[in-house]
Backbone as numpy.savetxt, mean C-alpha at the origin, in Angstrom:
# Nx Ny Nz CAx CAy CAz Cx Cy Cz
5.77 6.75 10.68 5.72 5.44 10.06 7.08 5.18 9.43
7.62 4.36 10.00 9.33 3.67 9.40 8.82 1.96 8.80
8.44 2.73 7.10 8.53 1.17 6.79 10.43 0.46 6.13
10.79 -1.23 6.35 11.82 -1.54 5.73 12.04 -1.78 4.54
10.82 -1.78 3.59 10.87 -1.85 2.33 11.20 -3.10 1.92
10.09 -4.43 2.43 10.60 -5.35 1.54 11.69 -6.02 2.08
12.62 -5.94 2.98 13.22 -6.65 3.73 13.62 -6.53 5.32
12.10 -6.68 5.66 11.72 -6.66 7.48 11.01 -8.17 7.49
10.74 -8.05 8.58 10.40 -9.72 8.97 9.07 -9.38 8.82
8.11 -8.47 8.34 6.69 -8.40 8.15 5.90 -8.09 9.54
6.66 -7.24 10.50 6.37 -7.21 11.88 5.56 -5.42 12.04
4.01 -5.41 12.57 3.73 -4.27 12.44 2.70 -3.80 13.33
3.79 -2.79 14.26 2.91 -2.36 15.46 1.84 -0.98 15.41
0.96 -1.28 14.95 -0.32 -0.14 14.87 -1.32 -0.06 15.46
-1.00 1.04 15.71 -2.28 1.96 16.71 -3.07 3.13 16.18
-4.00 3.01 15.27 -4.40 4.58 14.53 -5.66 4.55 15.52
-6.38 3.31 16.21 -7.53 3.96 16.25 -8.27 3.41 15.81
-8.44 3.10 14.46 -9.28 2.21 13.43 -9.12 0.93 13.62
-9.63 0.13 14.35 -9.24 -1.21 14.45 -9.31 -2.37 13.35
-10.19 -1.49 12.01 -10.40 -2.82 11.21 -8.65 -2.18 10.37
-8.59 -1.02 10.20 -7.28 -0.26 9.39 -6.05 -0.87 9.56
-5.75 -1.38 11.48 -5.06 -1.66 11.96 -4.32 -2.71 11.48
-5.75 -3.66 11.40 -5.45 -5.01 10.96 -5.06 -4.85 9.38
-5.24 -3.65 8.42 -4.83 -3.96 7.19 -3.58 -3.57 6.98
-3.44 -2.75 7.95 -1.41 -2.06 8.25 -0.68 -3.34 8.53
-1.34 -4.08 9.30 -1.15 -5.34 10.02 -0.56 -6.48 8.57
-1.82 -6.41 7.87 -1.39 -7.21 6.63 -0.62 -6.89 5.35
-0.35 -5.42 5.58 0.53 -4.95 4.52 1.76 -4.90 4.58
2.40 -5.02 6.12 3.39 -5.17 6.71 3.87 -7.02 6.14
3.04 -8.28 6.33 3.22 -8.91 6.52 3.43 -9.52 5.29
2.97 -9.09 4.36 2.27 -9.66 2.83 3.80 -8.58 2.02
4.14 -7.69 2.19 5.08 -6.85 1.92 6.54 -6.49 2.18
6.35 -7.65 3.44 7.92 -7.83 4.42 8.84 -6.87 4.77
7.82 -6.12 5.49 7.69 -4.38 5.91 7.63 -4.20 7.46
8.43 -3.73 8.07 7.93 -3.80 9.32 7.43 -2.23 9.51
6.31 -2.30 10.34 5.65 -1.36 10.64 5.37 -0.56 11.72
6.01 0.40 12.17 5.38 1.27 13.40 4.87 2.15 12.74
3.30 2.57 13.60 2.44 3.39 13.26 1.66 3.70 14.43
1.95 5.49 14.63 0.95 6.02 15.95 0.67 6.90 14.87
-1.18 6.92 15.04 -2.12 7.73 14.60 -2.57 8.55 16.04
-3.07 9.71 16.02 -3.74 10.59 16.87 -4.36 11.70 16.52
-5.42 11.66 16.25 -6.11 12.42 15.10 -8.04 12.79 15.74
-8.69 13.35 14.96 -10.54 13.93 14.86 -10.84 12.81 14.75
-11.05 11.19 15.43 -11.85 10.17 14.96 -13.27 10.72 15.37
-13.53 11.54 16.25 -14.63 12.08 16.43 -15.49 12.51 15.15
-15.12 13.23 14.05 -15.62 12.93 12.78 -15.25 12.37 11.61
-15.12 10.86 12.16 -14.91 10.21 11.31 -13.06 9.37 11.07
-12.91 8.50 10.29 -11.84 7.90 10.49 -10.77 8.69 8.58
-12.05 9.47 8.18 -11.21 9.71 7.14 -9.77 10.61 7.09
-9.19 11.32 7.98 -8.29 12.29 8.26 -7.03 11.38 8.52
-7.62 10.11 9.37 -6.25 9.51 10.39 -5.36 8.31 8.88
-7.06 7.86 8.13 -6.42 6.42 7.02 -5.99 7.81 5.67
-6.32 8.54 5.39 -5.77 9.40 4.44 -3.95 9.93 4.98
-4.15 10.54 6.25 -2.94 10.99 6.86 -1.47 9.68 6.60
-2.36 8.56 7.16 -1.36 7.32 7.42 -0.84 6.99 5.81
-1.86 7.15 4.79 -1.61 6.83 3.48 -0.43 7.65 2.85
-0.48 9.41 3.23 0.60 9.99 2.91 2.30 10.05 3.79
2.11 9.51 4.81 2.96 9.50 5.65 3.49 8.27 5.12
2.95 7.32 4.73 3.33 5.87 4.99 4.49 6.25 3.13
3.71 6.49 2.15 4.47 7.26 1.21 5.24 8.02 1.28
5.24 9.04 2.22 6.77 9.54 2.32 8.00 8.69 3.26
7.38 7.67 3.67 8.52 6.91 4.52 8.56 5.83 3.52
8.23 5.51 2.70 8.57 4.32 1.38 9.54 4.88 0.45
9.54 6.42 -0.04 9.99 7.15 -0.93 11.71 7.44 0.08
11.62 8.08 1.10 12.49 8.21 2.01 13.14 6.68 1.65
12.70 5.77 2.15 13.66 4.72 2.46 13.74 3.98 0.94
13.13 4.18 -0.09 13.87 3.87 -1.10 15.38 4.74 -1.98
15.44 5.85 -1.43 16.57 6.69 -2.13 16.23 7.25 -3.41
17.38 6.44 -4.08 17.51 7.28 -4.98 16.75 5.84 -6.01
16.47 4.77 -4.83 16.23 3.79 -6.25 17.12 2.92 -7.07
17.99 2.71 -6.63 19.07 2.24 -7.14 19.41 0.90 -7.12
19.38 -0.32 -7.86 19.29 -1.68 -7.85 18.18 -2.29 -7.37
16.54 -1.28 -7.37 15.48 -1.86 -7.31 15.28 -2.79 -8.71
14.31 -3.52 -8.70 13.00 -4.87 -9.75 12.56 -3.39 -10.30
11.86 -2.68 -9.52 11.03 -1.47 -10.37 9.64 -1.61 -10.62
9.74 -2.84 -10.92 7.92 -3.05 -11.43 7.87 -4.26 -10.56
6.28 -4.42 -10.37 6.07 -5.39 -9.76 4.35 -5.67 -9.67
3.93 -7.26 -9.41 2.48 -7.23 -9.51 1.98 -8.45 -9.04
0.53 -8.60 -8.59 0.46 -9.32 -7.67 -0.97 -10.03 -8.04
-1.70 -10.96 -8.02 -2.83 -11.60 -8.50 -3.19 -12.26 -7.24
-3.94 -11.69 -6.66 -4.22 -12.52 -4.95 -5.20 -12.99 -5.29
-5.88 -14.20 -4.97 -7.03 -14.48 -4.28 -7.84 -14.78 -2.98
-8.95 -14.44 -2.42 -9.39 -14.46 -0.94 -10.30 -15.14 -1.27
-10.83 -15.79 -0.91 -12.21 -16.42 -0.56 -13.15 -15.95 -2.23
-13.96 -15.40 -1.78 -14.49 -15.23 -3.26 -14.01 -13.86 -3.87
-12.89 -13.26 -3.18 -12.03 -11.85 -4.31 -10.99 -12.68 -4.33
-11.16 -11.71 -5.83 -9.59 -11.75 -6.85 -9.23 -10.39 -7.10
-7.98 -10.05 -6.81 -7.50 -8.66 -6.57 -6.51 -8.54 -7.62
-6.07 -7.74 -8.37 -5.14 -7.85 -9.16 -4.59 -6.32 -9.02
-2.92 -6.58 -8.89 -2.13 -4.92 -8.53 -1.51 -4.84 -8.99
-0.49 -3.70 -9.43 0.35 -3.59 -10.79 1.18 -2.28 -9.76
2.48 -2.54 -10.02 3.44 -1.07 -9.27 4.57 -1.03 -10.23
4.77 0.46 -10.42 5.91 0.83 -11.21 6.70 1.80 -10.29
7.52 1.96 -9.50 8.65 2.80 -8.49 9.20 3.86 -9.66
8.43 4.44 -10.48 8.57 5.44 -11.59 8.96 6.99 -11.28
8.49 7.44 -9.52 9.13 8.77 -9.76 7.86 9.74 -10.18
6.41 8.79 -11.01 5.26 9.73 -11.28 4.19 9.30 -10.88
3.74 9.81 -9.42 2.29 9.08 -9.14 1.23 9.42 -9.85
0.76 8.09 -9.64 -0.81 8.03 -10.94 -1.17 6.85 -9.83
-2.84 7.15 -9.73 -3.13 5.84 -9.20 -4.72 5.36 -10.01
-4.60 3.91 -10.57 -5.85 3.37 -11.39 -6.29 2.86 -10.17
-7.70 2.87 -10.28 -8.03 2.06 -9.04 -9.50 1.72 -9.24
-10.07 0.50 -9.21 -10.92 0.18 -10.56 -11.56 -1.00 -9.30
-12.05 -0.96 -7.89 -12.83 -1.85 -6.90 -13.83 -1.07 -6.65
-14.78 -1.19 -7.02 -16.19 -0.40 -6.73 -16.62 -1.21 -5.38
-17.03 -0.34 -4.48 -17.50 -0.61 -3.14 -18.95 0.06 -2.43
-19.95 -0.48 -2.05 -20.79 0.01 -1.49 -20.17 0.84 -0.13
-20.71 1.76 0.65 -20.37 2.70 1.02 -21.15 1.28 2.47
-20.16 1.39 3.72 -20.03 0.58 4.80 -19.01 1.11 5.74
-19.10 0.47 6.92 -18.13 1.07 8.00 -18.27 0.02 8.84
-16.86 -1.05 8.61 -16.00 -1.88 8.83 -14.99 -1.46 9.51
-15.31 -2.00 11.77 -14.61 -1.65 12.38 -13.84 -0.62 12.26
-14.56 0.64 11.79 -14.69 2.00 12.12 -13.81 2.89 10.54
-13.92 1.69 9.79 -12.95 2.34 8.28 -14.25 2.10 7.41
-14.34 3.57 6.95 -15.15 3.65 5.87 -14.53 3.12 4.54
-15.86 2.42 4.02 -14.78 1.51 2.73 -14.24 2.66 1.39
-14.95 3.78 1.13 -14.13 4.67 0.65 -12.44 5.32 0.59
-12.31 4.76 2.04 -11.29 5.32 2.24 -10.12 4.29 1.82
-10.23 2.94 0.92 -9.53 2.78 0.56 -8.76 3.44 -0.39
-9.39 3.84 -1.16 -8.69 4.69 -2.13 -8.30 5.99 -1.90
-8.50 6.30 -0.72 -7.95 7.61 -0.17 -6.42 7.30 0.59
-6.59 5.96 1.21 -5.35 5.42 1.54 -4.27 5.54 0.31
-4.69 4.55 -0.57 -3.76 4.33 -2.08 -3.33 5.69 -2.75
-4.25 6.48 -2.38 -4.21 7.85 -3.13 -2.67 8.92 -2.68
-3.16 8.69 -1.08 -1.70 9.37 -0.60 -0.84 8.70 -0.51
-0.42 7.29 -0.49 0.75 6.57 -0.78 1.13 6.89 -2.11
0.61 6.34 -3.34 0.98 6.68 -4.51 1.50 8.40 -4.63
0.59 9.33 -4.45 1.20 10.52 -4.24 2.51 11.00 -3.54
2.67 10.24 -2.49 4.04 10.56 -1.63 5.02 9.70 -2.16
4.90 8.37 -2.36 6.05 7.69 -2.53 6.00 7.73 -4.35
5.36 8.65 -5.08 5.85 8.81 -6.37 5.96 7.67 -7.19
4.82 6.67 -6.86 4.73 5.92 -7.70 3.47 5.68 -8.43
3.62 4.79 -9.48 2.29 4.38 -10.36 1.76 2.75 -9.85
0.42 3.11 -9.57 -0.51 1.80 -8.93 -1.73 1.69 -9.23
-1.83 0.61 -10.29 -3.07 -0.02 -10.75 -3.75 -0.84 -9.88
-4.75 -0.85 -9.37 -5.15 -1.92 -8.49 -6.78 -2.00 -9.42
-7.16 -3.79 -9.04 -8.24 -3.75 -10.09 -9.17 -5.12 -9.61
-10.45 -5.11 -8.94 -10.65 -5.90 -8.11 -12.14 -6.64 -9.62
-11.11 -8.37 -9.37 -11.43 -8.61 -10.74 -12.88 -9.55 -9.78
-12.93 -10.68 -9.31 -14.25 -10.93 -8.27 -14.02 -10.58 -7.06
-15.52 -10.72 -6.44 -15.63 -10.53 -5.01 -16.72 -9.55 -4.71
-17.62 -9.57 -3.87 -18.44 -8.73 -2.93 -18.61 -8.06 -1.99
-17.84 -8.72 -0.98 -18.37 -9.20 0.60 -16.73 -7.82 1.12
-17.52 -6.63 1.06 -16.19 -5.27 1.26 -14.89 -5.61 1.83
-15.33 -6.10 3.60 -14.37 -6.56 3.94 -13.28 -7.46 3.31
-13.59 -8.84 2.64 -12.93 -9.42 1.73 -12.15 -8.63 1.15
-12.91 -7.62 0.14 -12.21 -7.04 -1.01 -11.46 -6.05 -0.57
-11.09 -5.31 0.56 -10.41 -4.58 1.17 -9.32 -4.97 1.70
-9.43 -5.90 2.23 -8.34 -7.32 2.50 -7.28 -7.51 1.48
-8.20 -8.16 0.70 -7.77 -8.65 -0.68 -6.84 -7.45 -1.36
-7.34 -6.47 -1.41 -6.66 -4.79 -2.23 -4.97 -5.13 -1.11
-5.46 -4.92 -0.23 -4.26 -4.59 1.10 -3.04 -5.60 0.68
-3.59 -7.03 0.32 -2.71 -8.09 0.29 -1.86 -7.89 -1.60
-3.01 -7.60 -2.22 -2.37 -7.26 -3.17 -1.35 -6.05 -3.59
-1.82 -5.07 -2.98 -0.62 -3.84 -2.79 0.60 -4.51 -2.36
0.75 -5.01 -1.17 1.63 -5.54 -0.31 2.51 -6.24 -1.29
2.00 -7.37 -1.92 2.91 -8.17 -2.58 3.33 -7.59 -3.87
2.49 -6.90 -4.46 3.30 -6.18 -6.17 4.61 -4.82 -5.16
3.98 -4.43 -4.17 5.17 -3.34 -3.55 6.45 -4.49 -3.00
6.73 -5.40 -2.58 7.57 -6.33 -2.20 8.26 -6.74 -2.97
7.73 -7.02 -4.30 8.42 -7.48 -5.28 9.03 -6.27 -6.40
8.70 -5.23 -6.53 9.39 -3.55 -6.83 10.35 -3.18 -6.22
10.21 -3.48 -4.81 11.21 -3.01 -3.95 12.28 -3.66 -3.77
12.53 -5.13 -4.32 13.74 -6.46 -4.15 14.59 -5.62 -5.02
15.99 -5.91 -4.39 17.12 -5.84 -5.14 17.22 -6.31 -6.23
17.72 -6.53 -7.23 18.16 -7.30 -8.41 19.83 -7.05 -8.45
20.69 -8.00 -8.42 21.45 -7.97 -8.86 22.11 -7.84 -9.87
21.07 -7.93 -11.20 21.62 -7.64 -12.45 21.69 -6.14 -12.95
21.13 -4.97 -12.00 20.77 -4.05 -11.67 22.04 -3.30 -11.59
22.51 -2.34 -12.46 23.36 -1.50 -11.90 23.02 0.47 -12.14
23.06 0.90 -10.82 22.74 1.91 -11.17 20.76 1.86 -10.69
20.08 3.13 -11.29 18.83 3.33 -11.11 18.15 2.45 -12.84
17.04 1.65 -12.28 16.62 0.82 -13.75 15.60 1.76 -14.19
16.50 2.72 -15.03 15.46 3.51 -16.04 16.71 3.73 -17.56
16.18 4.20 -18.10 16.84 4.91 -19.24 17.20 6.45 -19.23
16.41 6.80 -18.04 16.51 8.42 -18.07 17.85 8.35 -16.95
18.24 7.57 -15.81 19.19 7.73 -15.16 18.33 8.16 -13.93
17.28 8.30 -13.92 16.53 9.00 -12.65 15.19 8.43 -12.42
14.52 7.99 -11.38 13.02 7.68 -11.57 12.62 8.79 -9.93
């Protein structure tokens, strides 16, 4: 997985397998202005949890990779989506210490072959690999698909806006000199 971090044309070719997953790689790319290649090949035979967990840590170490050292990033960033009847709300800090809040309670379903659990197994290994802190917090909504959507679109845009340059930026934006 080679994401551009925020300045790709939002273009994202995925193949894991999971066809509903596909489409959310699909929208995280697009919502995030990320371009995306992604080959999954994995046990879908039991289950899709190995390939959306795998893609979650991979996809984090190619965010962490292609951010460096961090240097003339925003840093923080956050996003208030709404879908249809969800409201998603996401919070990112490019801090260097993964922590992930994650606060969308989901009935247990299997949506074009992604168990809805595994959202947070996704978020889990991104935040872990790419060493960052991500609140995500699903304020309305029901209907999984929606709110899975909705999570995807909101990651996308609080990570897009962390990842922009700032020009007023010199150096890494911390106080410690390091994130």
């Amino acid at each position: 997985m080679r994401p551009t971090c925020g300045y790709g044309a939002g273009v994202c070719d995925a193949a894991t397998g999971v066809g509903f997953f596909d489409h959310m790689l699909t929208l995280l790319a697009r919502h995030g202005q990320m371009d995306l290649e992604v080959r999954v090949t994995g046990d879908l035979e039991t289950g899709s949890h190995h390939t959306v967990e795998d893609a979650g840590i991979t996809f984090g170490q190619a965010l962490d990779a292609a951010l460096g050292d961090r240097a003339g990033i925003t840093r923080y960033g956050s996003a208030l989506i709404p879908m249809d009847e969800c409201l998603v709300q996401a919070a990112v800090d490019i801090s260097g210490r993964p922590f992930l809040a994650f606060d969308a309670p989901l009935p247990f379903a299997v949506i074009g072959g992604f168990e809805t659990d595994l959202l947070e197994e996704f978020l889990r290994g991104l935040v872990n690999h790419a060493r960052i802190t991500l609140h995500v917090r699903l304020l309305a909504g029901a209907n999984p698909h929606h709110v899975i959507e909705c999570c995807f679109k909101a990651v996308a845009r609080a990570l897009r806006e962390a990842v922009a340059i700032d020009p007023r930026v010199t150096g890494v934006p911390s106080t410690k000199g390091a994130l």
